[in-house]
C-alpha positions as CSV (number, residue, x, y, z in Angstrom):
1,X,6.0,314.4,143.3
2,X,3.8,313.2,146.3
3,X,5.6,310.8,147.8
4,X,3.3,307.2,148.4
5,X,2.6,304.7,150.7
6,X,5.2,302.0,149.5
7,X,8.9,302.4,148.1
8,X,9.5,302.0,144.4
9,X,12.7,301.2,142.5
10,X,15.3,298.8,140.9
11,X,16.5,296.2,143.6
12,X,19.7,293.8,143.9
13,X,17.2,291.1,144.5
14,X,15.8,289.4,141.3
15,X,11.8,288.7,141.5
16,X,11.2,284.8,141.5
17,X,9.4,282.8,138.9
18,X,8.6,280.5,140.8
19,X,4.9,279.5,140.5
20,X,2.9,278.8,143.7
21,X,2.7,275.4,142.9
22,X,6.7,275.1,142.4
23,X,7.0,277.4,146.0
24,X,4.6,274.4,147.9
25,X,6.4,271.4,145.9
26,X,10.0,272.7,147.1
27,X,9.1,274.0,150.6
28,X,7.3,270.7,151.5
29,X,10.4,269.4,150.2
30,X,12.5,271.2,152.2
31,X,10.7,271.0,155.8
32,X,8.5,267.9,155.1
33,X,7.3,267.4,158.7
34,X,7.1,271.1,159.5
35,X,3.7,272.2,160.7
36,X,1.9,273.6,157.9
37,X,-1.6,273.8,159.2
38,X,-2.9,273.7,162.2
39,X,-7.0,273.7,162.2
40,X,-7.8,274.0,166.2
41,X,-11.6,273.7,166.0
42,X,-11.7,270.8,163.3
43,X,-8.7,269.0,164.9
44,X,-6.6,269.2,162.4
45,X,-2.7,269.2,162.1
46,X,-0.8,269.0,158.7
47,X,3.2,268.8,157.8
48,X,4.1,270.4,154.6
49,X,3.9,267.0,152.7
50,X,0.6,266.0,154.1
51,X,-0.7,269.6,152.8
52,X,1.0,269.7,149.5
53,X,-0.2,266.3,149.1
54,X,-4.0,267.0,149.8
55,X,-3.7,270.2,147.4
56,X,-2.8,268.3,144.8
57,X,-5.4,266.2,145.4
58,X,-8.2,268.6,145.2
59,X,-6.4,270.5,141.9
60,X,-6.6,266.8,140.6
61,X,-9.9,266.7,141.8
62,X,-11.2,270.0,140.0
63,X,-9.1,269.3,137.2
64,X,-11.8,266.2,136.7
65,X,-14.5,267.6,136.4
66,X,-13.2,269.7,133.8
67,X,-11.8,273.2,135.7
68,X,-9.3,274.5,133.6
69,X,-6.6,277.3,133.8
70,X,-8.9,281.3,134.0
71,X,-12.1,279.4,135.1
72,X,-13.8,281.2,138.6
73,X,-13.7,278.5,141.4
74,X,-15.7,280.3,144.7
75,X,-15.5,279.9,147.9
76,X,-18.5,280.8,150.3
77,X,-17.3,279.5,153.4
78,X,-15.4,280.6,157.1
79,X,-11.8,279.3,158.1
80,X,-11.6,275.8,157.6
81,X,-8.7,273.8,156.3
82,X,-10.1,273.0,153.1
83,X,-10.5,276.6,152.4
84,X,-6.2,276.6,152.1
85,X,-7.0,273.6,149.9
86,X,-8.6,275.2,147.5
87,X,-6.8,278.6,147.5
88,X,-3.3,276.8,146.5
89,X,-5.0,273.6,144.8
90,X,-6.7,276.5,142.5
91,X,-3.3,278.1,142.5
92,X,-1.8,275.0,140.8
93,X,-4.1,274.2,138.1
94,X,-4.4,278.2,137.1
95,X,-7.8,278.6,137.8
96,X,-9.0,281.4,139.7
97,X,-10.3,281.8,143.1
98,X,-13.2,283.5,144.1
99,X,-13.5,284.5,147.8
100,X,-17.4,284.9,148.7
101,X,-18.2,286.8,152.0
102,X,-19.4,284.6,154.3
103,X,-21.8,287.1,156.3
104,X,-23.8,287.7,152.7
105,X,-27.5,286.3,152.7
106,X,-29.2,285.1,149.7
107,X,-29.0,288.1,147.2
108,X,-25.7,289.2,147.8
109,X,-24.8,285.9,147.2
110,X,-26.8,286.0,143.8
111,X,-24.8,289.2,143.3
112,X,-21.5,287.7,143.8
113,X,-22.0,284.7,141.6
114,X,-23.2,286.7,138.4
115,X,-20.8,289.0,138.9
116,X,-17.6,287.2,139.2
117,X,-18.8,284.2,137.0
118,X,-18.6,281.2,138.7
119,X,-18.3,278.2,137.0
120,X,-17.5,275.6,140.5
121,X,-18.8,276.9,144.1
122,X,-17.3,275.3,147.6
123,X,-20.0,276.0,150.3
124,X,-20.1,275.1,153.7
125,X,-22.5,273.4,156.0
126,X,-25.0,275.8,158.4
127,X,-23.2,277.6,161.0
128,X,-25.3,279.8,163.8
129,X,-28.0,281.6,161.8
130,X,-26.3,280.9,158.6
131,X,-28.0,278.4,156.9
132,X,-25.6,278.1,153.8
133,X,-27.0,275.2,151.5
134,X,-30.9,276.9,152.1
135,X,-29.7,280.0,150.9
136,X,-28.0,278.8,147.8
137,X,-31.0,276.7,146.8
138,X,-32.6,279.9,147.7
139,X,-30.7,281.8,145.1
140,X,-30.6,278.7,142.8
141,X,-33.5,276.6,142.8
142,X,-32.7,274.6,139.8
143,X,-30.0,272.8,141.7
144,X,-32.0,271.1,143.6
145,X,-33.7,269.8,141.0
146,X,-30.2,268.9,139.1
147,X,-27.3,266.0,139.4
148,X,-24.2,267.1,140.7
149,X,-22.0,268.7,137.6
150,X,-25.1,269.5,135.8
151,X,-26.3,272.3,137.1
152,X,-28.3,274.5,134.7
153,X,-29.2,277.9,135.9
154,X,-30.5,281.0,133.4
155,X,-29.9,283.3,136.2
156,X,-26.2,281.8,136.7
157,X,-25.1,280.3,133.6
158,X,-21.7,279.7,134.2
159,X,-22.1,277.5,136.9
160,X,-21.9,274.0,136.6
161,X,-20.6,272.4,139.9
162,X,-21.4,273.0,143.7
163,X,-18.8,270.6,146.2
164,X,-19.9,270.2,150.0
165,X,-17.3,270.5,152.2
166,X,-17.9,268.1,153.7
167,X,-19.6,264.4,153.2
168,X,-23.4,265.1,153.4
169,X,-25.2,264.3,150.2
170,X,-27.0,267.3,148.9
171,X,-29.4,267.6,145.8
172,X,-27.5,268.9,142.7
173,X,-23.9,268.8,145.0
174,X,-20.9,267.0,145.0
175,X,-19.3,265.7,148.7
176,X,-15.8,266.4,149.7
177,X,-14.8,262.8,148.8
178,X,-16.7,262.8,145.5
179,X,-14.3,265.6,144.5
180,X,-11.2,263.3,145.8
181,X,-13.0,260.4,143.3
182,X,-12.7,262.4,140.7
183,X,-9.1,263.5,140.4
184,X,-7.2,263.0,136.8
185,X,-4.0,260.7,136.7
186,X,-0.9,262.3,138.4
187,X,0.8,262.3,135.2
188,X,-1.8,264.3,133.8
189,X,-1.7,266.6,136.4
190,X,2.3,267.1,136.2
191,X,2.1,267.5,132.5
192,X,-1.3,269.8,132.1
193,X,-1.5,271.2,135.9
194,X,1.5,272.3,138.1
195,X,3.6,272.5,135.2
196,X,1.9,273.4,132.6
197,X,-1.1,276.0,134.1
198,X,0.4,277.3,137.3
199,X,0.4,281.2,138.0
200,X,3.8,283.4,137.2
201,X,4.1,286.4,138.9
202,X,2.4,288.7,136.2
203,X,-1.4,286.6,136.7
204,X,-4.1,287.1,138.9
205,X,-4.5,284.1,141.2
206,X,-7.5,285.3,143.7
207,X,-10.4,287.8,143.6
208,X,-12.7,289.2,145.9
209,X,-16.0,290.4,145.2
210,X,-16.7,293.9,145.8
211,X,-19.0,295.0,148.6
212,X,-22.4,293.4,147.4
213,X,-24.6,295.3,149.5
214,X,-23.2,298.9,148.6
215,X,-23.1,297.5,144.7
216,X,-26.7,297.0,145.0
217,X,-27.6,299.9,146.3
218,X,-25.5,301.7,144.0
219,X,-26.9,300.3,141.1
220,X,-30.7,300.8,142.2
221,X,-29.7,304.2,142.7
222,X,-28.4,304.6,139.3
223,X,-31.4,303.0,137.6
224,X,-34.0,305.4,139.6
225,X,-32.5,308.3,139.1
């Protein structure tokens, strides 16, 4: 028997079934004024209570505008703060986090999106030669044409909501704050979120999307040949 890369066998150590959520809720109640993150280049400093309290805000958030546990929440953005947000605010409610490569351009992007079935999209602002929010309106034109949370795209069909990260008003996209806005009651979010839709061990929480560009190509190969 080839012997593999990791080691395999019964352990004296039980696994945990904790959720995610429960891990945050009893670490931040642990070390409450621990540094939890620490932004440098956006100035930004959280304890464990301030973060677990702004991640439940956005899974509040989503949760209002109707993401539910196994929907696709993306992410097309670089290392910001909010980008933890969403990975354990998604974590919480048991929806499922799509991480979007940054460095794609417009079709990869169009790639990623019908393939991983997107149904809400975070995107950031321009950054160098990136110019984010052109190339989605690029990829999706009807958005700009749309109001935020009523997106209606053939060649997307899943997706319904775009959020800014940030507080510039864009056509067919929800701000930063207009997600905070929209968050459900915290009772509803105890009984229906943390509680009720939160990952166990045995669920996928996060998904990448395969290599766009050599998809592509792979598939245009396929189809000439």
């Amino acid at each position: 028997m080839e012997e593999g890369s990791y080691s395999s066998g019964t352990s004296t150590f039980p696994l945990m079934g904790m959720t995610i959520g429960e891990m945050v809720n009893s670490i931040a109640e642990k070390y409450p004024d621990t540094d939890a993150v620490v932004s440098m280049h956006q100035n930004i400093r959280w304890t464990y209570a301030e973060f677990n309290r702004r991640v439940n805000e956005v899974a509040r958030g989503l949760m209002g505008m109707g993401v539910a546990k196994g929907d696709r929440v993306g992410i097309w953005a670089m290392n910001h703060a909010e980008w933890i947000l969403v990975q354990f605010a998604t974590s919480k409610i048991g929806a499922i986090m799509v991480n979007i490569n940054p460095a794609y351009r417009t079709y990869e992007l169009e790639y990623a999106l019908k393939q991983s079935e997107v149904s809400t999209l975070f995107i950031q602002g321009r950054f160098k030669t990136s110019d984010y929010i052109g190339m989605f309106y690029e990829a999706c034109p009807e958005a700009y044409e749309s109001k935020h949370g009523k997106i209606a795209s053939e060649k997307f069909p899943y997706l319904k909501n775009v959020i800014f990260i940030g507080n510039t008003p864009y056509n067919g996209m929800f701000t930063w704050d207009d997600l905070i806005k929209r968050s459900v009651p915290f009772w509803m979010f105890r009984e229906e979120g943390v509680l009720g839709q939160g990952f166990m061990s045995e669920e996928i929480t996060v998904i990448g999307v395969p290599d766009a560009e050599r998809s592509i190509y792979k598939g245009m190969t396929e189809e000439r040949w």
